[in-house]
C-alpha positions in Angstrom: 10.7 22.2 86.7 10.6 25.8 88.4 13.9 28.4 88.5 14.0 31.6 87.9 16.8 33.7 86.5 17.2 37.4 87.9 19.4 39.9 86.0 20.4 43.0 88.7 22.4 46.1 87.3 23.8 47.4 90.5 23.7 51.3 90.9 27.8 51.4 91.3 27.3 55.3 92.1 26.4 53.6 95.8 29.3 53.1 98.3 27.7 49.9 99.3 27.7 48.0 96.5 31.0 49.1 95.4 32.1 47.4 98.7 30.1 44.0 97.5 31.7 43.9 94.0 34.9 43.4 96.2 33.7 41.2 98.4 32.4 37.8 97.6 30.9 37.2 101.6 29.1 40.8 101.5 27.7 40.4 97.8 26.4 36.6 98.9 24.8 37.9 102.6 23.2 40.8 100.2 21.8 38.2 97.5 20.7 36.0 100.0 18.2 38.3 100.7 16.0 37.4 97.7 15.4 34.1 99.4 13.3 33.6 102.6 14.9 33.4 105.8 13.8 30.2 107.5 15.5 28.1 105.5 17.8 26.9 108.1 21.4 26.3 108.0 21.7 24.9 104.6 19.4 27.9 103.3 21.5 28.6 99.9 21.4 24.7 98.9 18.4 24.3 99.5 16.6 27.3 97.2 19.4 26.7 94.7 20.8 30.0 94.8 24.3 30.4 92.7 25.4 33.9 91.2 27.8 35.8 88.5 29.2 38.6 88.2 29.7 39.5 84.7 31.7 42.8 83.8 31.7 44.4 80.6 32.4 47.5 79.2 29.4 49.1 79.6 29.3 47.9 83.5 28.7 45.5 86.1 26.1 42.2 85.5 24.6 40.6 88.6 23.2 37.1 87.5 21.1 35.1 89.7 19.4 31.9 89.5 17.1 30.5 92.4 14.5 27.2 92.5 12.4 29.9 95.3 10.6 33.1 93.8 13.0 35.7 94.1 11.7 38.8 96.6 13.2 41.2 94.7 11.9 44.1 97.5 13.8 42.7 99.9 16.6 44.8 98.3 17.5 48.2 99.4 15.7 51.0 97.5 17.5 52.6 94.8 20.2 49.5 95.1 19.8 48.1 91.3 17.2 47.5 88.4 16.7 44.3 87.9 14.3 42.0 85.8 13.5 38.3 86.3 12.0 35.4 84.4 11.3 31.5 84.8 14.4 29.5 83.7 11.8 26.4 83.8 10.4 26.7 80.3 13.6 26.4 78.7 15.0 23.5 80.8 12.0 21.9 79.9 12.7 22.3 76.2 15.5 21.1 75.9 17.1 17.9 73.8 20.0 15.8 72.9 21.4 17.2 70.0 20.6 20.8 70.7 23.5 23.1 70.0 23.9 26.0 72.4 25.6 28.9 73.3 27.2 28.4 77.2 29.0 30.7 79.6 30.5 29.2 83.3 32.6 31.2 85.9 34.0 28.2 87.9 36.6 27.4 90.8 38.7 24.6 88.4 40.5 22.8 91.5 41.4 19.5 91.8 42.7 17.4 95.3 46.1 16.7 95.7 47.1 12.9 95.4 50.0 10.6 97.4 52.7 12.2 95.0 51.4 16.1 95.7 54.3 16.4 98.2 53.1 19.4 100.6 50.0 19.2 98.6 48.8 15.7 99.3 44.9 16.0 100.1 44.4 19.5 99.9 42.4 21.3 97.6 44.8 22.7 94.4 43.8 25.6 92.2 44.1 25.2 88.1 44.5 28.5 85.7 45.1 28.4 82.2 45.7 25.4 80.1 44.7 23.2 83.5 41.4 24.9 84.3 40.4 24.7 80.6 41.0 20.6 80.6 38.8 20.6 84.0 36.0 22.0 82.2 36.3 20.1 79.2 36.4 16.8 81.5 33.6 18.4 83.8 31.2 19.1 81.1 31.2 15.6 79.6 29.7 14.4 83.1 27.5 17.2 83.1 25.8 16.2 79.2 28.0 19.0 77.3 29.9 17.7 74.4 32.4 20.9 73.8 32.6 21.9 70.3 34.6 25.2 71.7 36.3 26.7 74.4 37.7 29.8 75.8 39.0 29.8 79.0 39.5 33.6 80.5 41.1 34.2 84.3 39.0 36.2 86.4 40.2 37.8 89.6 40.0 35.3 93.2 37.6 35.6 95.3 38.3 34.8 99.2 35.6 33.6 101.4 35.3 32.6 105.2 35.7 29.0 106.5 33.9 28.0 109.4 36.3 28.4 111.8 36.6 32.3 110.4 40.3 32.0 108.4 39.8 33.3 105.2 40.0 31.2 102.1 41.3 32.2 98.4 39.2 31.0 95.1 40.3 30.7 91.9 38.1 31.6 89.4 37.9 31.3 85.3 35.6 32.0 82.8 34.8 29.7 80.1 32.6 30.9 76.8 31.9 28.5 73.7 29.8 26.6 72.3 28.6 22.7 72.5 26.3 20.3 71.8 23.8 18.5 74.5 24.6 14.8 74.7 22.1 14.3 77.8 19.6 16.4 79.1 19.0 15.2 82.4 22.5 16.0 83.3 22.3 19.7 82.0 19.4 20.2 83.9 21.1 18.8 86.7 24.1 20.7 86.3 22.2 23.9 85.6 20.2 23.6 88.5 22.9 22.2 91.2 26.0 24.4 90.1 29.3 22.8 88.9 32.6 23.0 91.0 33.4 24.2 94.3 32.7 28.0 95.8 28.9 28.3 95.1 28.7 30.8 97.9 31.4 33.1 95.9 30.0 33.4 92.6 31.4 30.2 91.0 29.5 27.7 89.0 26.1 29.0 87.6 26.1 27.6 84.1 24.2 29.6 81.6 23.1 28.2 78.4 20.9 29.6 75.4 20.3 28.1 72.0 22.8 28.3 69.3 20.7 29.4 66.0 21.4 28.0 62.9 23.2 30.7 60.5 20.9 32.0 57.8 
C-alpha cells in the first residue's frame, strides 16, 4: 500500500500564500502541483490527493496526503519547508483493536428529504451538535468505534462549480480518540477521504497510535 504524507509550513511573510490561506481554489491549483500533470480530468482522484490546513498558535500547517510521489520542487522557491514520509508502513500495521489518536476536518452535510420544504434534494450543511452525530455515524462505516469526540467549527470555504457560481462549504474539526473495529475500512477511508469538498481541504483523516499510559 503506497501514500505518502507531506507536512508544508508555508512562509506567510509571502503575499501569495497569504492569498491561498484564503482561498480554498488557489491553495488546491497550488498543491496540485506536487502531482504530475497528465493525469487527465479526474487528476486529484486519481493520485489521492486531499489536504488540511491546520492553524495553531505557533502558525499555519499544510497537510497533504497523495497515492503519487509528491514533486516537492515543483513548488516555488522560498514558498515553504516541508518534509514527507510514506503513510504506507503504518496502514500496513495496523489492526482491529488498536486504539488511536484521530483528527478529521470534514464538510458534515446531509441531502434534504420530501419534508425539507425549500430544501428537498439539496445538499444541507450541519454545525455543532449535527456535524458531531454525522461523524460519529460516518466513522462506524468507516471501521472507527468513537470512544471521544470534539467537534470544533472551522471557517467555510467556497469553491467553484462547473458552471463557475461559487459554492459555500461548511467545515468542522473533530479530535478524539477511538478504537479500530475494521481495518480495511480505515485504510479505505484514509486513503479515499470522508465527506464532500475534497478539493477544499475537507476530509483527510489522520490517525496515529494511542500509547498506553505508563
Amino acid at each position: 500500500m503506497t501514500a505518502w504524507l507531506i507536512q508544508i509550513t508555508p512562509d506567510e511573510r509571502r503575499r501569495d500564500i497569504r492569498r491561498e490561506l484564503t482561498d480554498a481554489d488557489r491553495l488546491h491549483k497550488r498543491l496540485m502541483m506536487l502531482i504530475p500533470d497528465d493525469l487527465g480530468d479526474d487528476a486529484r482522484t486519481l493520485a489521492g490527493l486531499l489536504f488540511r490546513v491546520d492553524r495553531t498558535r505557533t502558525g499555519t500547517r499544510l497537510l497533504v496526503q497523495t497515492r503519487l510521489e509528491p514533486a516537492l520542487d515543483r513548488l516555488p522557491p522560498g514558498y515553504a519547508q516541508a518534509a514527507t514520509r510514506k503513510l504506507g508502513p503504518f496502514l500496513d500495521s495496523i489492526t482491529s483493536g488498536a486504539a488511536v489518536h484521530y483528527r478529521l476536518t470534514a464538510n458534515a452535510a446531509k441531502r434534504g428529504g420530501r419534508n425539507a420544504g425549500p430544501q428537498t434534494g439539496k445538499i444541507i450543511p450541519l454545525r455543532g451538535a449535527a456535524a458531531d452525530d454525522w461523524w460519529a455515524n460516518r466513522a462506524a462505516r468507516c471501521g472507527l468505534e468513537l470512544r471521544s469526540l470534539t467537534g470544533t467549527p472551522e471557517d467555510d470555504v467556497t469553491g467553484l462549480r462547473h458552471d463557475g457560481r461559487r459554492i459555500r462549504h461548511a467545515l468542522t474539526r473533530f479530535d478524539g480518540h477511538a478504537v479500530i473495529t475494521d481495518p480495511e475500512a480505515v485504510r479505505s477511508a484514509v486513503l479515499d477521504g470522508v465527506g464532500r469538498a475534497r478539493s477544499y481541504g475537507a476530509g483527510l483523516l489522520s490517525l496515529a497510535p494511542l500509547r498506553a499510559a505508563g
